[in-house]
C-alpha positions in Angstrom: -16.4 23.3 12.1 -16.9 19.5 13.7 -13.5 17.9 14.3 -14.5 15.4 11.8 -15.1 17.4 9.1 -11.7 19.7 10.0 -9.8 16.1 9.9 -11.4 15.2 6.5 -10.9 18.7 4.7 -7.2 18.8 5.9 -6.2 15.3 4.8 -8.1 16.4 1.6 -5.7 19.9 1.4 -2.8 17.9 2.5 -3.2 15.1 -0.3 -3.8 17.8 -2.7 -0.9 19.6 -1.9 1.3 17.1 -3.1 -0.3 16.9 -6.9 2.2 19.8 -8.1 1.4 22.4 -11.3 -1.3 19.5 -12.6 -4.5 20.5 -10.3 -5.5 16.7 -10.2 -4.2 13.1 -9.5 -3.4 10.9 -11.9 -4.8 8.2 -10.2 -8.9 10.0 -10.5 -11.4 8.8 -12.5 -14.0 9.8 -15.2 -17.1 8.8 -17.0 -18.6 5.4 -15.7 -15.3 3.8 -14.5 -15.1 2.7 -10.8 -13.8 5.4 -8.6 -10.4 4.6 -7.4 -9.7 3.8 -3.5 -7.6 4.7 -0.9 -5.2 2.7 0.8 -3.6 3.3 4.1 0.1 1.9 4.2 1.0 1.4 7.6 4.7 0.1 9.0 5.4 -1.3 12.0 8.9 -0.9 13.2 9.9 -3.0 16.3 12.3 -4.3 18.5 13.3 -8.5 18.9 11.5 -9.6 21.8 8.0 -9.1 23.6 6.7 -6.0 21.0 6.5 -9.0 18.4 4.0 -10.8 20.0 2.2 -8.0 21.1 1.9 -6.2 17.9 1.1 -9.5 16.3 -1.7 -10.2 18.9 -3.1 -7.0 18.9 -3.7 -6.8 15.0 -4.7 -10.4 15.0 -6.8 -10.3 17.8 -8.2 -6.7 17.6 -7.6 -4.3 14.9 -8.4 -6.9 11.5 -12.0 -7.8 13.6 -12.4 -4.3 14.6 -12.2 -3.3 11.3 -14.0 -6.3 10.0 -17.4 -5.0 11.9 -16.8 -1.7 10.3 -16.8 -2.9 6.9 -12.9 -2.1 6.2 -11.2 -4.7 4.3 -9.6 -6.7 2.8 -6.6 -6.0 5.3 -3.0 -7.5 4.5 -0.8 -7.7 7.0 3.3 -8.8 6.0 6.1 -9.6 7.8 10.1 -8.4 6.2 11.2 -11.6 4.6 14.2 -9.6 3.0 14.3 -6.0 3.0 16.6 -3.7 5.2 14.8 -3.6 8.5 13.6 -6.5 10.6 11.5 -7.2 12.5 8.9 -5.2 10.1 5.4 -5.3 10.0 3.9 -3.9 6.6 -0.3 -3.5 7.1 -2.1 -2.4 3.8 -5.7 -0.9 4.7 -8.4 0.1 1.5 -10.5 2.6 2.2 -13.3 4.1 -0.2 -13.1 8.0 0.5 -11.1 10.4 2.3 -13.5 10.7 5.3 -13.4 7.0 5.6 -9.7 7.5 6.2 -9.5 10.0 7.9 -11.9 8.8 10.9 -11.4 5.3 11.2 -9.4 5.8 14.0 -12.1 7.6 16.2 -14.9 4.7 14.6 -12.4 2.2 15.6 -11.9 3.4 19.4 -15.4 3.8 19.7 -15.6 -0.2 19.7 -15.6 -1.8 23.0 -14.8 -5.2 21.5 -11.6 -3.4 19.8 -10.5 -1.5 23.1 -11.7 -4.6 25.5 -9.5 -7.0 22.8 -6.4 -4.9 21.9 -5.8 -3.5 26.2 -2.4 -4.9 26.2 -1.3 -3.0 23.1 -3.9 0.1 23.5 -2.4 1.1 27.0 0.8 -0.1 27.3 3.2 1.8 29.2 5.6 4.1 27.8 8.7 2.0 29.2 7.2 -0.9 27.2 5.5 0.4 24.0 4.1 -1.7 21.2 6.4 -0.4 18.8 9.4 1.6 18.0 8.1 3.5 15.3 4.7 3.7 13.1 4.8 5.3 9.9 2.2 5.8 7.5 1.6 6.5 4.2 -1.8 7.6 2.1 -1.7 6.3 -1.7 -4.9 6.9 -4.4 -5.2 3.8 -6.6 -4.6 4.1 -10.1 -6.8 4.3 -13.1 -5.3 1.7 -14.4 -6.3 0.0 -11.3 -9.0 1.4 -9.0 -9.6 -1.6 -7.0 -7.1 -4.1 -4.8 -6.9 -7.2 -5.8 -7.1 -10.6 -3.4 -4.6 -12.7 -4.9 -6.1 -16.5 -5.3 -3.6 -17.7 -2.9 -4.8 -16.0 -0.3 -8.7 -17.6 -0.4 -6.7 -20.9 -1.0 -4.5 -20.2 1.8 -1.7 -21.1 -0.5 2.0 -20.7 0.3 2.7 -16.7 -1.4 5.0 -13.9 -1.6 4.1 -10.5 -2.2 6.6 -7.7 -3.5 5.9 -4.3 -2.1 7.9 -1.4 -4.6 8.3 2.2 -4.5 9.5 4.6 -7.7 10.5 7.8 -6.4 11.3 10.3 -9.6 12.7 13.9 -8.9 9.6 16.0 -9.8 6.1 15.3 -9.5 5.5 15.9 -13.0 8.2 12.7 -13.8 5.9 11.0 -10.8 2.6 11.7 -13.6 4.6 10.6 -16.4 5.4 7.2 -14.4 2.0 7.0 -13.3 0.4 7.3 -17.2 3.3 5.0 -18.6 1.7 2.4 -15.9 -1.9 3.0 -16.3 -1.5 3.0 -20.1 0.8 0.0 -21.1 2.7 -1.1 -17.9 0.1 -2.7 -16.2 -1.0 -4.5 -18.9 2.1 -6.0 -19.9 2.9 -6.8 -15.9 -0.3 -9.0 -16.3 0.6 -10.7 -19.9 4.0 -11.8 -18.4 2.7 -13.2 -14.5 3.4 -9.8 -12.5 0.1 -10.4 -10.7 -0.6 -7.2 -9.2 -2.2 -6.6 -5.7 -2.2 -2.9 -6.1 -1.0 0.2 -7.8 -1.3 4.0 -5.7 -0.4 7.1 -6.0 1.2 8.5 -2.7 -0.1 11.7 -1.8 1.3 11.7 2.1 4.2 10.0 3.1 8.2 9.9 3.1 10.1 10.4 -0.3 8.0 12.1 -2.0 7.0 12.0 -4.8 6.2 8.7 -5.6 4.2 5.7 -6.5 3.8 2.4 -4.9 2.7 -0.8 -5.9 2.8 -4.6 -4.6 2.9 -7.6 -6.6 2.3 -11.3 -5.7 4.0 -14.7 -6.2 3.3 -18.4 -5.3 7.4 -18.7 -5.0 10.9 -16.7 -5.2 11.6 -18.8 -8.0 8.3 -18.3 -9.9 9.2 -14.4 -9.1 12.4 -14.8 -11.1 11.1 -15.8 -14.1 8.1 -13.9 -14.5 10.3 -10.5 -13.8 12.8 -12.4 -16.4 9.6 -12.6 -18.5 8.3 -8.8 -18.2 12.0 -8.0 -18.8 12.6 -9.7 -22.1 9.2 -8.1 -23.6 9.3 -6.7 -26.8 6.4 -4.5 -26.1 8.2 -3.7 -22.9 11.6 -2.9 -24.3 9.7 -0.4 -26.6 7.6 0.6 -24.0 10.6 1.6 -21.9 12.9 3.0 -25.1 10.1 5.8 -25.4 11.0 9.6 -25.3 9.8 10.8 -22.5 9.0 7.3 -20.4 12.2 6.3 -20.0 13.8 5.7 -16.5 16.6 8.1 -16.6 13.6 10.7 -17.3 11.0 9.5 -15.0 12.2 7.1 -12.2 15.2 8.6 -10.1 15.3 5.7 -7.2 13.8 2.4 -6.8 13.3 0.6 -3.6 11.4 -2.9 -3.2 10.9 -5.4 -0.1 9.7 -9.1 0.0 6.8 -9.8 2.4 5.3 -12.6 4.1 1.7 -12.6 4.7 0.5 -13.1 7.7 -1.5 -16.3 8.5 -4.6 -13.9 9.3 -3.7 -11.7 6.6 -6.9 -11.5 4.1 -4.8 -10.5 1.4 
């Protein structure tokens, strides 16, 4: 078997490994709807000092036009504004299949433009590394909502915030139930009462498992606050919520959520 097709097939067993008793993800589609993408979450943690600059330069410079010539896009990158760790660099990368995935890597270090720009970064020494940790995690968009979505801020290049939150629940049949709650009602009502979402995935690799992720946009802190006021005072949302079988204590076990700044290369 060609690597390539080894890498592909086991990311493929891998992300179906984590779908439980259900034999499919909640987030596939049917009929003539679009099929839902793949994002690649990626987290930069570093240490105060040089590996700032040179991460920074590196995806600025490299990895976003890299990718650019390859067709991959839109690619957010976001900086901690409050969350636990900082400095943290949060990059969100949609793919359209599995294979795209799982070689982008080799596609990209098969650029000379990419290896010539990104040298610093690419082959720095092990006493001075670009990073402290990467993590990554693989999400499949939702039904609800197969495709990313550019906020309007960004083509405006107009002061944002985005929102990046993860539901953990204690069994991946809770984890389906969430994800149905959302692609049936949730989403809808997030919309109707200015939760702009950016994206919505299922994660099928990653840390604290199982669970879904999703990011949300905002042109302020304060405009956040009263649209999550809004969603909250919802009558279709309290009843929504108050639903056998959809409630939190049923479905959602731990929730986690971290406010970004984009980038002022970031395309999303």
């Amino acid at each position: 078997m060609k690597r390539r097709e080894f890498v592909t097939s086991s990311l493929a067993a891998s992300a179906m490994a984590g779908l439980g008793s259900t034999g499919e993800a909640a987030g596939g589609s049917g009929g003539g709807d679009p099929a839902p993408e793949y994002y690649q979450l990626m987290v930069w943690r570093l240490r105060r000092g040089p590996q700032v600059k040179l991460t920074d330069d590196f995806l600025r410079d490299a990895a976003l036009p890299a990718m650019g010539r390859l067709g991959v896009g839109p690619v957010g990158v976001f900086n901690t504004m409050i969350g636990p760790d900082s400095p943290t660099v949060y990059v969100l990368v949609p793919s359209p299949s599995l294979e795209a995935v799982a070689t982008l890597p080799q596609r990209l270090f098969a650029d000379p433009e990419f290896l010539k720009a990104g040298a610093a970064y690419i082959n720095a020494p092990a006493t001075e590394p670009g990073y402290v940790r990467l993590e990554t995690s693989l999400l499949a968009a939702f039904t609800g909502m197969p495709k990313l979505e550019v906020p309007p801020a960004t083509v405006e290049r107009a002061p944002r915030i985005l929102e990046l939150r993860i539901y953990e629940s204690h069994s991946k049949k809770a984890n389906l139930t969430k994800i149905k709650m959302f692609n049936e009602g949730e989403i809808a009502i997030f919309r109707r009462t200015g939760l702009r979402p950016v994206f919505f995935g299922e994660t099928l690799i990653g840390s604290r498992l199982p669970n879904l992720t999703y990011m949300l946009t905002f042109d302020s802190i304060e405009q956040r606050d009263r649209n999550w006021s809004a969603f909250v005072a919802d009558p279709e949302w309290k009843k929504l919520s108050a639903t056998p079988g959809y409630t939190d204590a049923e479905t959602v076990s731990n929730i986690s959520n971290v406010l970004l700044s984009p980038a002022p290369y970031s395309q999303i």
